[in-house]
Biotite code that builds the C-alpha atoms (Angstrom):
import biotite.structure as struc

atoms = struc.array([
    struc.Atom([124.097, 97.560, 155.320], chain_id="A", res_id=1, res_name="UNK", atom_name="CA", element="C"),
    struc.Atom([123.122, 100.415, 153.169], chain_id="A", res_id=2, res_name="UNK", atom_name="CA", element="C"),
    struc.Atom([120.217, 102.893, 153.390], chain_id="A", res_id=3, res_name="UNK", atom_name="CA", element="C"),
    struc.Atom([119.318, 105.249, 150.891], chain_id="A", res_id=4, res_name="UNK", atom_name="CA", element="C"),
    struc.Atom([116.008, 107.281, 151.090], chain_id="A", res_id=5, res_name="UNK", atom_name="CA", element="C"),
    struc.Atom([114.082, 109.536, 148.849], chain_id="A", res_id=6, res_name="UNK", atom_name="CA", element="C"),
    struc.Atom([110.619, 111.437, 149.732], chain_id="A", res_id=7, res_name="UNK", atom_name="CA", element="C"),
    struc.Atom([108.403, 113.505, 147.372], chain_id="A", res_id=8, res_name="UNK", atom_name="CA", element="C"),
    struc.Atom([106.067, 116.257, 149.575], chain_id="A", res_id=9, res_name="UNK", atom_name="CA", element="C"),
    struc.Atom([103.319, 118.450, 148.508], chain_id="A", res_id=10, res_name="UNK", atom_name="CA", element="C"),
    struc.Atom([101.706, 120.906, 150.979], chain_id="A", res_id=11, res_name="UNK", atom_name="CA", element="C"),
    struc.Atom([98.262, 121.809, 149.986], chain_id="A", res_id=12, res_name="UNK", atom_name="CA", element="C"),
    struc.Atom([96.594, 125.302, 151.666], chain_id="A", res_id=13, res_name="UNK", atom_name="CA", element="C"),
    struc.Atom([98.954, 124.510, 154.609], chain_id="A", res_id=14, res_name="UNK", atom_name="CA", element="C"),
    struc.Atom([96.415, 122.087, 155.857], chain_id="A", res_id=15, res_name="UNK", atom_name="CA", element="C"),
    struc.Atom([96.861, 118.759, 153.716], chain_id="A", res_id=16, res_name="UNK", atom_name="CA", element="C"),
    struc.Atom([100.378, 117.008, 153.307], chain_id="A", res_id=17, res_name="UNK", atom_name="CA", element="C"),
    struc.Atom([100.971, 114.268, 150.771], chain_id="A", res_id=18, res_name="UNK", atom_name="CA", element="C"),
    struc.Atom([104.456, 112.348, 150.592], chain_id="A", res_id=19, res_name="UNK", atom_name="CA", element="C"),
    struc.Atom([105.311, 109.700, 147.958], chain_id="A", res_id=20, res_name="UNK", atom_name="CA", element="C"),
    struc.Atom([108.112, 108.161, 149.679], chain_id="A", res_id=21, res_name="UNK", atom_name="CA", element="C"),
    struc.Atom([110.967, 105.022, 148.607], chain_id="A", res_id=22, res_name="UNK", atom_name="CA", element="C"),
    struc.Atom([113.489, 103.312, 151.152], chain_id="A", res_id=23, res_name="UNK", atom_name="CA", element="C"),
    struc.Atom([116.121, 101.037, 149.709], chain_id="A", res_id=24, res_name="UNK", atom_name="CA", element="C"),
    struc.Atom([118.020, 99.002, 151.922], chain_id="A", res_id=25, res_name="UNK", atom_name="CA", element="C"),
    struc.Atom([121.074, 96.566, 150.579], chain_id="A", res_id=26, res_name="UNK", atom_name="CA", element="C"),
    struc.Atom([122.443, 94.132, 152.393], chain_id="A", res_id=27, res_name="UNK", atom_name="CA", element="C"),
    struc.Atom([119.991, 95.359, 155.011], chain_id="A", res_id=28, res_name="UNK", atom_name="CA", element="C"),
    struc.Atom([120.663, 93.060, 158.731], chain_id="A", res_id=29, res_name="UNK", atom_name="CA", element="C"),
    struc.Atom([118.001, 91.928, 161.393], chain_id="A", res_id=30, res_name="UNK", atom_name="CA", element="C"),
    struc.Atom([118.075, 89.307, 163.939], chain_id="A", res_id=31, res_name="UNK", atom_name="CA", element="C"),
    struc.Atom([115.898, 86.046, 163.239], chain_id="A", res_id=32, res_name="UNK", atom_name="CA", element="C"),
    struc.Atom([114.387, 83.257, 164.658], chain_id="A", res_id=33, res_name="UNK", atom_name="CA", element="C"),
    struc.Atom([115.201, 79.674, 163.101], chain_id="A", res_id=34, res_name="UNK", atom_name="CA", element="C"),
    struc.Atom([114.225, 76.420, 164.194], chain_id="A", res_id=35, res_name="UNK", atom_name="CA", element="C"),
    struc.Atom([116.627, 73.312, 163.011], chain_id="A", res_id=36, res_name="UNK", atom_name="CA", element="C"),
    struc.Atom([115.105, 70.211, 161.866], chain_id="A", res_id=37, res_name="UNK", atom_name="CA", element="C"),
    struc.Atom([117.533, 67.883, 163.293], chain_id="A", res_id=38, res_name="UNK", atom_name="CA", element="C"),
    struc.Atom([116.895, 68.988, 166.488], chain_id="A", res_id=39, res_name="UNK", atom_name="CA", element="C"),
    struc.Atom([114.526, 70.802, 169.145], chain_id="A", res_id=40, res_name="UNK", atom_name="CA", element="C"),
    struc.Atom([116.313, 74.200, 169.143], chain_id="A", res_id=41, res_name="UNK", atom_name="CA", element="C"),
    struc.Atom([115.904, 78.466, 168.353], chain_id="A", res_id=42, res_name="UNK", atom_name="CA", element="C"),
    struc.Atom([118.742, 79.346, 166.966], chain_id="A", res_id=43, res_name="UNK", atom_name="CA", element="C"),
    struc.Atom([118.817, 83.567, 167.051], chain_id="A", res_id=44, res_name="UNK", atom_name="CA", element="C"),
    struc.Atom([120.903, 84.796, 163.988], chain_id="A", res_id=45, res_name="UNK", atom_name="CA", element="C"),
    struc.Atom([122.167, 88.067, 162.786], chain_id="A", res_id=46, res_name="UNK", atom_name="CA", element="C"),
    struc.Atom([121.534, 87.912, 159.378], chain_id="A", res_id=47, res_name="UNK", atom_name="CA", element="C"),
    struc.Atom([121.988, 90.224, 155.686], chain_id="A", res_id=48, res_name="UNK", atom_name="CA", element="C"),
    struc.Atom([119.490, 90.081, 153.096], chain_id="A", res_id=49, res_name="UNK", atom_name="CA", element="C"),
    struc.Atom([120.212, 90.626, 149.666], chain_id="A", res_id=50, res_name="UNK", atom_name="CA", element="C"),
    struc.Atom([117.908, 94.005, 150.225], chain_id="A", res_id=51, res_name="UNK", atom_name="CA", element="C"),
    struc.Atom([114.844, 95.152, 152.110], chain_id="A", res_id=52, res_name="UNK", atom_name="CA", element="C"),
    struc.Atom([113.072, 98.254, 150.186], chain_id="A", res_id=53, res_name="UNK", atom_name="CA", element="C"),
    struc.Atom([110.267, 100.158, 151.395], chain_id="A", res_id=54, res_name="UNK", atom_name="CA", element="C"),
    struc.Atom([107.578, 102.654, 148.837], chain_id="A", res_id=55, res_name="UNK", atom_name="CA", element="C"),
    struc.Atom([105.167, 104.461, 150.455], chain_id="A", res_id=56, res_name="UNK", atom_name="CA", element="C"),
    struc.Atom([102.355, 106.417, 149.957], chain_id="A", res_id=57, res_name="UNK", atom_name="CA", element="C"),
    struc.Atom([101.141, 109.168, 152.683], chain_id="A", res_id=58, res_name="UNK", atom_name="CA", element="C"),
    struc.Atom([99.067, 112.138, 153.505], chain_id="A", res_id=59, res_name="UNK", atom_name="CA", element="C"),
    struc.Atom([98.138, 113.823, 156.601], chain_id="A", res_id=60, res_name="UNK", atom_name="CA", element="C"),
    struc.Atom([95.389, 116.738, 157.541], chain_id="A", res_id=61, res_name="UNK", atom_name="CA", element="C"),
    struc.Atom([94.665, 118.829, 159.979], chain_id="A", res_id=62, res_name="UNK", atom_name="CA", element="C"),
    struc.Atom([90.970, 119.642, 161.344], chain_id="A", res_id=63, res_name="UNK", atom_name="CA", element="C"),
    struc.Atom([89.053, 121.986, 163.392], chain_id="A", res_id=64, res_name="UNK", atom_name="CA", element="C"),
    struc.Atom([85.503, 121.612, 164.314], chain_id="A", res_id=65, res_name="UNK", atom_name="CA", element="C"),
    struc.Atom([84.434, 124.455, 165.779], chain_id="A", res_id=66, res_name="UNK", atom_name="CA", element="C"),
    struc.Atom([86.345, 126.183, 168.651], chain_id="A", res_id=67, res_name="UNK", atom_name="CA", element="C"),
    struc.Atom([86.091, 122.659, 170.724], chain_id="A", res_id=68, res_name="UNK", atom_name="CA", element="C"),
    struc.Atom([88.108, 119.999, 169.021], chain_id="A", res_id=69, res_name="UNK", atom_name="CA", element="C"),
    struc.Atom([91.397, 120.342, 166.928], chain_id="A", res_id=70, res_name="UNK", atom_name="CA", element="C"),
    struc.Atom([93.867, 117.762, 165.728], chain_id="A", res_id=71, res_name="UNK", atom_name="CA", element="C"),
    struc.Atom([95.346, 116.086, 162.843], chain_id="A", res_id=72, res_name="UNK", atom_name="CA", element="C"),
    struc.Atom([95.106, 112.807, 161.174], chain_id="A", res_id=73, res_name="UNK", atom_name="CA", element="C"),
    struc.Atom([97.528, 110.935, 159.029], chain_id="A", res_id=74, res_name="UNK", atom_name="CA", element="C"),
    struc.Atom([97.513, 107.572, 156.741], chain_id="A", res_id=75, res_name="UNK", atom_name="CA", element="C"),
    struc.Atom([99.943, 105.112, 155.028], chain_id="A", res_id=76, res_name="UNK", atom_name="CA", element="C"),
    struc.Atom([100.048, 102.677, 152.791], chain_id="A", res_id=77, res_name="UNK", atom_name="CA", element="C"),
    struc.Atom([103.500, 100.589, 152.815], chain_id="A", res_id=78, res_name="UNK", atom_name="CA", element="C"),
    struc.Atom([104.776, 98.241, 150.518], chain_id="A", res_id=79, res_name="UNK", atom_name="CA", element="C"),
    struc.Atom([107.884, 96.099, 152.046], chain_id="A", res_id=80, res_name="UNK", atom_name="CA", element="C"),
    struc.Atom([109.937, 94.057, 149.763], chain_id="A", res_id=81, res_name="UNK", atom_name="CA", element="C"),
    struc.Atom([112.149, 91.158, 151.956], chain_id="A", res_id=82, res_name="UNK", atom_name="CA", element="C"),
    struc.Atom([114.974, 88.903, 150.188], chain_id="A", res_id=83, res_name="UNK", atom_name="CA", element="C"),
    struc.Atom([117.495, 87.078, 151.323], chain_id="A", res_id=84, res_name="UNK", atom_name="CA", element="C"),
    struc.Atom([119.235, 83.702, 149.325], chain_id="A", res_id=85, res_name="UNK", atom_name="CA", element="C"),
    struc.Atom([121.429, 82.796, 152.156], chain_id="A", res_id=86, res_name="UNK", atom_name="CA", element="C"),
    struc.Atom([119.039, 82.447, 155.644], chain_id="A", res_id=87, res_name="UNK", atom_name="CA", element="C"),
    struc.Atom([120.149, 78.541, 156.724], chain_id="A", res_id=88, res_name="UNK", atom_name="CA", element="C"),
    struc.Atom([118.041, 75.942, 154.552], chain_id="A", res_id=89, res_name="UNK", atom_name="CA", element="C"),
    struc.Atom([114.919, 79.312, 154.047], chain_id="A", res_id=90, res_name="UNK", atom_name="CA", element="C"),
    struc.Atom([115.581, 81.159, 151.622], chain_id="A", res_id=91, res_name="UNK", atom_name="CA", element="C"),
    struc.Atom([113.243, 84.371, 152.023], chain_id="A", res_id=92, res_name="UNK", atom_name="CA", element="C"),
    struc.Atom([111.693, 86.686, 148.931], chain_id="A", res_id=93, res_name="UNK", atom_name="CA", element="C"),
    struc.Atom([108.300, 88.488, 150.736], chain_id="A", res_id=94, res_name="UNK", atom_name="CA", element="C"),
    struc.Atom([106.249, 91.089, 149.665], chain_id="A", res_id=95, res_name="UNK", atom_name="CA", element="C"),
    struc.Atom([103.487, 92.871, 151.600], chain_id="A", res_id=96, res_name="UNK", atom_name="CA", element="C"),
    struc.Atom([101.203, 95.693, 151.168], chain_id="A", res_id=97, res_name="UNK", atom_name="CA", element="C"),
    struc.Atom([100.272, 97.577, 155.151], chain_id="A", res_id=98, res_name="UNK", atom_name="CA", element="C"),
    struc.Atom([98.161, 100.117, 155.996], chain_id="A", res_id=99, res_name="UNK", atom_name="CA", element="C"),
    struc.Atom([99.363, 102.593, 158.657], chain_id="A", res_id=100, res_name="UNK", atom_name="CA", element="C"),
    struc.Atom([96.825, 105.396, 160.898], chain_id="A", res_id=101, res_name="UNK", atom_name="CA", element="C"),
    struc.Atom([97.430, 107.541, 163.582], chain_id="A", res_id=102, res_name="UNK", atom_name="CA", element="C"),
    struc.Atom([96.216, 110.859, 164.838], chain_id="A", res_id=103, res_name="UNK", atom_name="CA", element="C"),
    struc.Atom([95.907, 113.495, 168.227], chain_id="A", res_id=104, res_name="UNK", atom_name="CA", element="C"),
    struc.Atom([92.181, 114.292, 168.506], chain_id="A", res_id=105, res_name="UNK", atom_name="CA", element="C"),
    struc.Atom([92.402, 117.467, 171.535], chain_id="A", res_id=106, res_name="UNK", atom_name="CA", element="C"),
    struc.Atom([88.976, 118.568, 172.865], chain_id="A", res_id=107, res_name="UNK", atom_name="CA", element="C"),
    struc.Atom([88.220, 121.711, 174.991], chain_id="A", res_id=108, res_name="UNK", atom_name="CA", element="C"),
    struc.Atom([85.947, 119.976, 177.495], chain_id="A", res_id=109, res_name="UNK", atom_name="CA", element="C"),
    struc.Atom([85.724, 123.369, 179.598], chain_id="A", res_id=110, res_name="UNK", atom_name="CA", element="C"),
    struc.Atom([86.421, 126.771, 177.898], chain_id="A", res_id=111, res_name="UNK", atom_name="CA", element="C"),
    struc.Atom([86.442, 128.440, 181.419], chain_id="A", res_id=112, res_name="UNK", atom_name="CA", element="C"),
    struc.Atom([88.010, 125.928, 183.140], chain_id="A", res_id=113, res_name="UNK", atom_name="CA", element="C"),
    struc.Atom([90.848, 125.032, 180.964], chain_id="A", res_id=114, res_name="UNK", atom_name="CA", element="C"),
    struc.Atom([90.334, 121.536, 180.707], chain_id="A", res_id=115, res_name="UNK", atom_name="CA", element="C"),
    struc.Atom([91.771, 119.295, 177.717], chain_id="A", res_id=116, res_name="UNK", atom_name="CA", element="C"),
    struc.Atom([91.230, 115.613, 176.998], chain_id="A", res_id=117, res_name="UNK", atom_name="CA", element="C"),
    struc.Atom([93.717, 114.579, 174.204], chain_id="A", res_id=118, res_name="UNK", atom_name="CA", element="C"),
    struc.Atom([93.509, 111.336, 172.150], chain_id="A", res_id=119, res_name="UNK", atom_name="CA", element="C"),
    struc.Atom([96.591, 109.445, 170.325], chain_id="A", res_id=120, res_name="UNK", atom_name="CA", element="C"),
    struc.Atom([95.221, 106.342, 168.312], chain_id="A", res_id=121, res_name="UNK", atom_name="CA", element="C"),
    struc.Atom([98.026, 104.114, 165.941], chain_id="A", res_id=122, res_name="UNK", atom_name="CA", element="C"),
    struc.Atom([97.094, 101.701, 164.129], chain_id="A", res_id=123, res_name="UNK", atom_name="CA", element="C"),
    struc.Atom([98.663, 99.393, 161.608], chain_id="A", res_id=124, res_name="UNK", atom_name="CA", element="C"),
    struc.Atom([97.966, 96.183, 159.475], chain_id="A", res_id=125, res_name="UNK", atom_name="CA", element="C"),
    struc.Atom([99.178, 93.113, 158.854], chain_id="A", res_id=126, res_name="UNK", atom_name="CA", element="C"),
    struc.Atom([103.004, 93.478, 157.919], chain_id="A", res_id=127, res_name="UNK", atom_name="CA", element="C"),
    struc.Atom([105.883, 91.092, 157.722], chain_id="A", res_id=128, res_name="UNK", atom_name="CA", element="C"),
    struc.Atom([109.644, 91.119, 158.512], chain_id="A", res_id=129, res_name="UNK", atom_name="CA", element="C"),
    struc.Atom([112.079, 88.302, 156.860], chain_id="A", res_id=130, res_name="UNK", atom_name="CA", element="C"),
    struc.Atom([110.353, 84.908, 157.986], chain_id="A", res_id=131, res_name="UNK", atom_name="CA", element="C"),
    struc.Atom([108.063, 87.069, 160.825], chain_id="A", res_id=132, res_name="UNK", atom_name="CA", element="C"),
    struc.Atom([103.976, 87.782, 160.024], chain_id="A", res_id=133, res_name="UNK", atom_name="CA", element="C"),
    struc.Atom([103.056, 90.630, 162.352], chain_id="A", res_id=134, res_name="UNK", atom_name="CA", element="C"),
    struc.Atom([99.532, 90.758, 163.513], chain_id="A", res_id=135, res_name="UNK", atom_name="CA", element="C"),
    struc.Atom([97.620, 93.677, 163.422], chain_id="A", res_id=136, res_name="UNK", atom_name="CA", element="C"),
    struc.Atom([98.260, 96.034, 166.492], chain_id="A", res_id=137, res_name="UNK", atom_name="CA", element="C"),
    struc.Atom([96.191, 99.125, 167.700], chain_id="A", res_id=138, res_name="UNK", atom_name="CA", element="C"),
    struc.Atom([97.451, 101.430, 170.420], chain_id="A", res_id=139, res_name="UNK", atom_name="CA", element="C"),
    struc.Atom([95.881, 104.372, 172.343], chain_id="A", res_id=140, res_name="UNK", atom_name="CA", element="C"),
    struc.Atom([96.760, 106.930, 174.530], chain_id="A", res_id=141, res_name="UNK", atom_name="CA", element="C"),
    struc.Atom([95.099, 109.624, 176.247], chain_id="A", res_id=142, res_name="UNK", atom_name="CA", element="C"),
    struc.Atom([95.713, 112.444, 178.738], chain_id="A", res_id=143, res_name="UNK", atom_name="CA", element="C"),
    struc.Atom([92.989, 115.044, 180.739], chain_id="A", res_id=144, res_name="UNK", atom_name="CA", element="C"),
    struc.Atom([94.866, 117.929, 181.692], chain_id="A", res_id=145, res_name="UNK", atom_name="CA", element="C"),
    struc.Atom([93.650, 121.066, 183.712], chain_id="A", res_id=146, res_name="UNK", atom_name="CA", element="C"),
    struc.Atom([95.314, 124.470, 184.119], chain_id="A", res_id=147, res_name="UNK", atom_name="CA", element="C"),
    struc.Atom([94.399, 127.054, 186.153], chain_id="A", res_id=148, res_name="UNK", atom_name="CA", element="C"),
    struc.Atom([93.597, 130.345, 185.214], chain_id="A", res_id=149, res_name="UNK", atom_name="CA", element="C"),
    struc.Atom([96.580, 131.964, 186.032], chain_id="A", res_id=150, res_name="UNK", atom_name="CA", element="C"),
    struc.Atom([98.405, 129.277, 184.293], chain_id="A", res_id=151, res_name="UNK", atom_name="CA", element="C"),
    struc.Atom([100.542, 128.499, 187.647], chain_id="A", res_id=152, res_name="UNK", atom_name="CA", element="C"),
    struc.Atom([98.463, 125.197, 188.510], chain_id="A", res_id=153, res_name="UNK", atom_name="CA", element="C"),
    struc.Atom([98.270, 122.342, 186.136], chain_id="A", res_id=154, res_name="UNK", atom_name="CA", element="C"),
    struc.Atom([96.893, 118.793, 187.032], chain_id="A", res_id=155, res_name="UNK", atom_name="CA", element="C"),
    struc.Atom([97.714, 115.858, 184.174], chain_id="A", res_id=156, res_name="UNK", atom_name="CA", element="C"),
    struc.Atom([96.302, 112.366, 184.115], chain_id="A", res_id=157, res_name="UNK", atom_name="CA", element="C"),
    struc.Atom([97.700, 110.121, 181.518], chain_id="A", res_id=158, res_name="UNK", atom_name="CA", element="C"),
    struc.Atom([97.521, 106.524, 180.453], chain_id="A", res_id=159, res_name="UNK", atom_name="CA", element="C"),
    struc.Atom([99.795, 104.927, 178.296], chain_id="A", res_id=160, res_name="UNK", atom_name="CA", element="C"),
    struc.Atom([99.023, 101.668, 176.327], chain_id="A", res_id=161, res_name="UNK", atom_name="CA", element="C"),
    struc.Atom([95.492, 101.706, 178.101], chain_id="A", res_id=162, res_name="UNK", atom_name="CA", element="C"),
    struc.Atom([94.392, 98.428, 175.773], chain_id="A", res_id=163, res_name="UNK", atom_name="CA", element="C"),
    struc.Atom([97.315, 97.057, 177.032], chain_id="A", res_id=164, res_name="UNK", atom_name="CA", element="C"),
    struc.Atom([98.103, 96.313, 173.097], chain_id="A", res_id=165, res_name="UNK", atom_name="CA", element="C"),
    struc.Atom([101.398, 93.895, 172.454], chain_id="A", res_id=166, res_name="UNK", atom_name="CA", element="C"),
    struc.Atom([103.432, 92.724, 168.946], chain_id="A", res_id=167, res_name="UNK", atom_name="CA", element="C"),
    struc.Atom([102.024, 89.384, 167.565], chain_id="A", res_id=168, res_name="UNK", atom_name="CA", element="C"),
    struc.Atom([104.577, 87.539, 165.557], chain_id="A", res_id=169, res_name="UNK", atom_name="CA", element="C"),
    struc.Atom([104.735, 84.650, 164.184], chain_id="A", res_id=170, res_name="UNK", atom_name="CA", element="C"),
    struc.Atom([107.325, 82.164, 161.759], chain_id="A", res_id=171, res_name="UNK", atom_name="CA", element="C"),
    struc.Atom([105.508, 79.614, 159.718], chain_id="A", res_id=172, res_name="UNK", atom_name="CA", element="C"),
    struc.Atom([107.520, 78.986, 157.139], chain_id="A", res_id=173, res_name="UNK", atom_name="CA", element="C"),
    struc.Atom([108.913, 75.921, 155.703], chain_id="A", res_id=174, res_name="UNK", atom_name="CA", element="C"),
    struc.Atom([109.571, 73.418, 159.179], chain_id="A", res_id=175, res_name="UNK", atom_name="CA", element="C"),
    struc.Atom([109.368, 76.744, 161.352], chain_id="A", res_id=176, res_name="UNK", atom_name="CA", element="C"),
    struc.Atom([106.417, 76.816, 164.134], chain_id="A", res_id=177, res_name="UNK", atom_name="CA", element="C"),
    struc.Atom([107.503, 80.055, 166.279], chain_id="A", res_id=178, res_name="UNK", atom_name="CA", element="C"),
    struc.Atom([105.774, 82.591, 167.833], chain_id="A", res_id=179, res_name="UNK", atom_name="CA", element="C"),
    struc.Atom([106.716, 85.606, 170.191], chain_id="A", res_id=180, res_name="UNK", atom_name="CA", element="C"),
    struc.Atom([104.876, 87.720, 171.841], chain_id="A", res_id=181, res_name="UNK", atom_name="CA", element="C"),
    struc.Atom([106.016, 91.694, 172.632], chain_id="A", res_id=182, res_name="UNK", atom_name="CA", element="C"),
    struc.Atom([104.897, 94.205, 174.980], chain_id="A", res_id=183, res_name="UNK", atom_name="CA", element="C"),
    struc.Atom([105.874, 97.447, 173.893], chain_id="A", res_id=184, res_name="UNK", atom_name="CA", element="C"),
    struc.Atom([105.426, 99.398, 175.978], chain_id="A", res_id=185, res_name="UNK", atom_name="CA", element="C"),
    struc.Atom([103.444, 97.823, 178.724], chain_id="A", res_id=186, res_name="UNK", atom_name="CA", element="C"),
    struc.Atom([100.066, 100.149, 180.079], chain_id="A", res_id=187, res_name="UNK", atom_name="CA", element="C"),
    struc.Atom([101.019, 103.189, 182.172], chain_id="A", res_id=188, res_name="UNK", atom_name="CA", element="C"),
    struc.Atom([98.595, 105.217, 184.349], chain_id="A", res_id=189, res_name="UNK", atom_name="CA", element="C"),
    struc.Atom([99.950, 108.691, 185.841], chain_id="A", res_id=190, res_name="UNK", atom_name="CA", element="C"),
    struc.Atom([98.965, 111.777, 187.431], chain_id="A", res_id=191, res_name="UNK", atom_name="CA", element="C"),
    struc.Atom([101.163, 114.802, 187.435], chain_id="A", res_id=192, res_name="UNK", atom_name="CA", element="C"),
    struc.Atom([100.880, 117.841, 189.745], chain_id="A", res_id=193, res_name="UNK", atom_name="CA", element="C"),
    struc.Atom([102.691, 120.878, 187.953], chain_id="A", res_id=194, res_name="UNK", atom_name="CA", element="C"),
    struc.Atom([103.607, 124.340, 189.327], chain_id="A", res_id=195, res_name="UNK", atom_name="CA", element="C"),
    struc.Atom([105.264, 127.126, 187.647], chain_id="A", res_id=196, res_name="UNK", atom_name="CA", element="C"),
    struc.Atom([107.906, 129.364, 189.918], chain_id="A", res_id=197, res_name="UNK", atom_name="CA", element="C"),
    struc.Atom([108.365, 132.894, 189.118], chain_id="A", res_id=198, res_name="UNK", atom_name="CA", element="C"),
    struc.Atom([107.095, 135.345, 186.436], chain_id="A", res_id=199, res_name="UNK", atom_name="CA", element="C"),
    struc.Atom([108.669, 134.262, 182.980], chain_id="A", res_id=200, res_name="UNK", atom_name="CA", element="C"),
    struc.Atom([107.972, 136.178, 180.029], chain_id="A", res_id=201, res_name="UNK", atom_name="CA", element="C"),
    struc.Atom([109.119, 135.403, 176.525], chain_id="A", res_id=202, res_name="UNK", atom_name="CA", element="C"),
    struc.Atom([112.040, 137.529, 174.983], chain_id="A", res_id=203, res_name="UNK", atom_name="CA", element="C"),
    struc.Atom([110.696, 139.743, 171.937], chain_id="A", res_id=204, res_name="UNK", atom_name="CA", element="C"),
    struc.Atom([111.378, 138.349, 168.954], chain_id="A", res_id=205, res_name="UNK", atom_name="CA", element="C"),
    struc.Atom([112.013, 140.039, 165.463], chain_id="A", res_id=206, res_name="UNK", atom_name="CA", element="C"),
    struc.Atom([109.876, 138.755, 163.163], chain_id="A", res_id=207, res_name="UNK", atom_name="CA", element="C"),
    struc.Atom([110.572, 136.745, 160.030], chain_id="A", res_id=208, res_name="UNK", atom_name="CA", element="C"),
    struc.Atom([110.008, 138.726, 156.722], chain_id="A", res_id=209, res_name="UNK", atom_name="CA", element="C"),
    struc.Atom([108.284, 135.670, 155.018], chain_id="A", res_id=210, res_name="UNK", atom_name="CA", element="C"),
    struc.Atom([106.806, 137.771, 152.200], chain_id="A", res_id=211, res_name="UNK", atom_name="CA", element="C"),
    struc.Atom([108.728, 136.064, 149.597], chain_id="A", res_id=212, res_name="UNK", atom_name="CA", element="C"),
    struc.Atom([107.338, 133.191, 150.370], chain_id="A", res_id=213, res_name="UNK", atom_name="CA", element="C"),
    struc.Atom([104.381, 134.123, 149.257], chain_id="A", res_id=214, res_name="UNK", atom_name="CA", element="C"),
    struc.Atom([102.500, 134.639, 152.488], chain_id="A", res_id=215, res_name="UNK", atom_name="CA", element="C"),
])
């Protein structure tokens, strides 16, 4: 297979990013699913489309509200183009249209105390892969983390996956009834006990001349 990739950006008062985006993919391979109708079998193929291609629209900003919560935020819209004339007895030409969000929401829950609570949200639509529908999936993540003042001491509690989210797919095309299920990655609870040994300071740096970029 073949990849070949092409992405328009525009950076708007260093706060708001839009990307027009196009992925083109000949001969592009992927393992599938297929179900014979001669007998009660998966058969799990390595396969070549004639092409899966990709166009995209994004943009992404970055927020403040007040001195408490920071973060950025960032959307897609995906348009997938699958075809291939040579998968067994199925010959496959889809087309769908995703939407893609994700973010990191941090909040200062104690300006004295150091404490942080950060939240990582992902969502994304309906899409579809050769023969595959994919349900909608939603993941989140969060972590509390506390620091000392001396910044020596920090105490981290994370959870991975907390909604325990997992990949839906599905085949229902032509004679094909077949469905798999997929935990990635399963839900994860830690807590991390941190301490920093010795004094280190930063090296000086010389800084960039960046006037000619204009700021």
């Amino acid at each position: 297979m073949s990849q070949y990739s092409v992405n328009l950006m525009w950076q708007l008062n260093h706060k708001y990013t839009f990307t027009a985006f196009a992925m083109i993919e000949p001969d592009y391979f992927v393992q599938l699913a297929y179900q014979p109708s001669d007998r009660m079998a998966v058969i799990m193929k390595e396969t070549n489309f004639n092409y899966s291609n990709y166009y995209g629209l994004q943009a992404s900003a970055q927020f403040h509200i007040g001195s408490w919560i920071n973060g950025n935020v960032m959307t897609t819209a995906l348009y997938r183009h699958d075809k291939s004339d040579s998968f067994f007895d199925l010959p496959i030409d889809r087309t769908c249209i995703s939407g893609i969000f994700s973010g990191v929401a941090v909040v200062k829950l104690s300006q004295r105390h150091n404490i942080r609570f950060t939240l990582n949200p992902f969502f994304q639509s309906k899409a579809v892969q050769g023969v595959y529908d994919i349900d909608p999936l939603f993941l989140l993540d969060a972590t509390l983390r506390y620091t000392t003042s001396n910044g020596k001491w920090s105490l981290v509690a994370k959870g991975t996956n907390i909604l325990n989210a997992h990949i839906d797919t599905r085949s229902c095309i032509g004679n094909q009834d077949y469905a798999m299920r997929v935990w990635k990655p399963y839900t994860n609870y830690s807590l991390t006990a941190i301490y920093r040994i010795g004094n280190f300071k930063e090296k000086a740096k010389k800084e960039v001349d960046t006037s000619r970029m204009g700021h």
